[in-house]
Residue frames relative to the residue before (quaternion, step in Angstrom):
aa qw qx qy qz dx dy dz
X 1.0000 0.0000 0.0000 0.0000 0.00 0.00 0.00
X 0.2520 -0.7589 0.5967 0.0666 3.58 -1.23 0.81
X 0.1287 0.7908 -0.5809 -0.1436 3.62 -1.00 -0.08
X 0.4619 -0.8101 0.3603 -0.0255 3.26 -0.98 0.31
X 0.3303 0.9161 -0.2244 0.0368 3.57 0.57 0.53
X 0.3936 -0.7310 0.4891 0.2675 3.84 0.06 0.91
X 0.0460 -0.7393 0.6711 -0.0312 3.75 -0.68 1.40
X 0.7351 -0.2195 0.3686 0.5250 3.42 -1.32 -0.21
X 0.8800 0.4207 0.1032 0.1947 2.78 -0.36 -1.48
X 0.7619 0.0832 0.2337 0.5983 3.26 1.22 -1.40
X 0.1540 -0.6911 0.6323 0.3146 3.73 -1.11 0.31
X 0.2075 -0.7895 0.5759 0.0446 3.31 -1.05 0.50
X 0.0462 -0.6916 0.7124 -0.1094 3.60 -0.54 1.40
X 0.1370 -0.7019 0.6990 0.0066 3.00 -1.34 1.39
X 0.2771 -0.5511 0.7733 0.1469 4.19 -1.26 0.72
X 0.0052 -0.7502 0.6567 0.0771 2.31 -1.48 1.42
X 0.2953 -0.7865 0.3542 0.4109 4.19 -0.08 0.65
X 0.0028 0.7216 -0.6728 -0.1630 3.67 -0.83 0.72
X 0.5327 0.6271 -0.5182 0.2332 3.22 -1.64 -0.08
X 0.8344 -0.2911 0.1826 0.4310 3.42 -1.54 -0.02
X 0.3164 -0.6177 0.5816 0.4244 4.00 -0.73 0.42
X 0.4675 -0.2083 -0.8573 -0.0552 0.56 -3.04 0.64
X 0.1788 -0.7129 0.6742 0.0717 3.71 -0.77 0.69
X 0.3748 -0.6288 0.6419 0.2283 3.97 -1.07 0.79
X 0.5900 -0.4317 0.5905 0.3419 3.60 -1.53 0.70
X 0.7112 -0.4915 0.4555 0.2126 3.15 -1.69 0.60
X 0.1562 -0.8255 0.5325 0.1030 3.63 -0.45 0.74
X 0.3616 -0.7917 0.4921 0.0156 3.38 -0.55 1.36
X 0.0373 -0.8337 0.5308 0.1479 4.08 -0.38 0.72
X 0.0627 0.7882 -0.5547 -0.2590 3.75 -0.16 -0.28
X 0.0970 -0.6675 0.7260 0.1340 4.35 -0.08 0.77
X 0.0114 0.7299 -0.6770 0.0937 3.20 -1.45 1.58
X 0.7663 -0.4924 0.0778 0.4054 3.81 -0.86 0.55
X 0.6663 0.3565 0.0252 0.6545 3.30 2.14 -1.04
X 0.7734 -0.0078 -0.1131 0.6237 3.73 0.95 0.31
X 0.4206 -0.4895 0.7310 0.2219 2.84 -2.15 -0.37
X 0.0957 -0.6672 0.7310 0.1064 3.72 -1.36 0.60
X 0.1886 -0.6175 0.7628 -0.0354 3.52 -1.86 0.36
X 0.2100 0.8222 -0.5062 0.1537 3.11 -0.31 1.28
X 0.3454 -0.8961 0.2785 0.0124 3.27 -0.68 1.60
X 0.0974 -0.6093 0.6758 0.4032 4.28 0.20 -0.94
X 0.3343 -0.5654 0.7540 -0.0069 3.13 -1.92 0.89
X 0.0037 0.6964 -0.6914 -0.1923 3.49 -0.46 0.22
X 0.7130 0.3959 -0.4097 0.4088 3.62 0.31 -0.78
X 0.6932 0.4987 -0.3473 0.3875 3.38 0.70 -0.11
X 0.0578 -0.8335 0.4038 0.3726 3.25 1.97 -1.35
X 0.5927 0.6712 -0.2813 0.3451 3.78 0.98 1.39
X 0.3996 -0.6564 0.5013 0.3977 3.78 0.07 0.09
X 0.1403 -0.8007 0.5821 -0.0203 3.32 -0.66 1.19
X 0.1097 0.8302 -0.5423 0.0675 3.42 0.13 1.12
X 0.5022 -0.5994 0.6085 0.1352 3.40 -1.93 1.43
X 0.0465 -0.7421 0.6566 0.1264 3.55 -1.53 0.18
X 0.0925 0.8240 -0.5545 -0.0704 3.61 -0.95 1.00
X 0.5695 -0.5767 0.4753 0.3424 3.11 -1.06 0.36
X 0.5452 -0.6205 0.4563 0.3309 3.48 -1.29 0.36
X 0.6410 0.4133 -0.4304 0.4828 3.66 1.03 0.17
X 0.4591 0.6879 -0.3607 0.4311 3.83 1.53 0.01
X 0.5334 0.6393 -0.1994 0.5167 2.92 1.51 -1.63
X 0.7948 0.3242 -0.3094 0.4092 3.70 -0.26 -1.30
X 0.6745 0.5198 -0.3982 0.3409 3.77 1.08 -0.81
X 0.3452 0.7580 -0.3133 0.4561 3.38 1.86 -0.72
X 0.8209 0.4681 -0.0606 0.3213 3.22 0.57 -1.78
X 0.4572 0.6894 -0.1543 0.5403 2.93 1.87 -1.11
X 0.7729 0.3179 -0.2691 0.4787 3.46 0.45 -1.69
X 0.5582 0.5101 -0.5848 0.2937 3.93 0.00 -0.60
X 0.8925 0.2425 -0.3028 0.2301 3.50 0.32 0.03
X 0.3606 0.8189 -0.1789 0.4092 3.07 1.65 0.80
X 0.4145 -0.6932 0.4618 0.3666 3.85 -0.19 0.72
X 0.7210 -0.2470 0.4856 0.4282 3.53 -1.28 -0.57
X 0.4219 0.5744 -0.5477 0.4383 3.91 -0.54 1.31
X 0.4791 -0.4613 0.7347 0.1337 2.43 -2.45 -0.15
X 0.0561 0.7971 -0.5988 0.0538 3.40 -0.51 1.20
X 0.5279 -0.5047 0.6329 0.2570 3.16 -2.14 -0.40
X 0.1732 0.6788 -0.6634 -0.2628 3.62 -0.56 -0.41
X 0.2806 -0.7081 0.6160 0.2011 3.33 -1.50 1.35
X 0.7906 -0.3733 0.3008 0.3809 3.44 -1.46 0.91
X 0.5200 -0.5692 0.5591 0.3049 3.78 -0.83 -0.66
């Protein structure tokens, strides 16, 4: 399941994991004008663990879902 939500600031899509256990905490996106966030719960840790990319991370990110096994470049646009 996915949701979706239009903030000030940011859209925020959040993954949620259904299906057979172990199931993963809920994974939190926030897409802002100058990055991306990923944000996680820890339980062993008992914390939100949260990623930052950059918007050129993002496009290589984008780049790779459709890509075999390699080592690549992404050229600009």
């Amino acid at each position: 399941m996915v949701t979706i939500e239009h903030d000030f600031d940011a859209t925020v899509v959040t993954l949620v994991d259904e299906g057979p256990a172990p199931l993963r905490e809920d994974v939190t996106i926030n897409l802002f004008e100058d990055c991306v966030t990923v944000e996680q719960y820890d339980e062993r840790r008992d914390e939100v663990v949260t990623v930052t990319l950059s918007m050129a991370q993002i496009r290589d990110l984008r780049a790779a879902l459709d890509l075999p096994e390699g080592i690549y470049k992404v050229r600009p646009a």
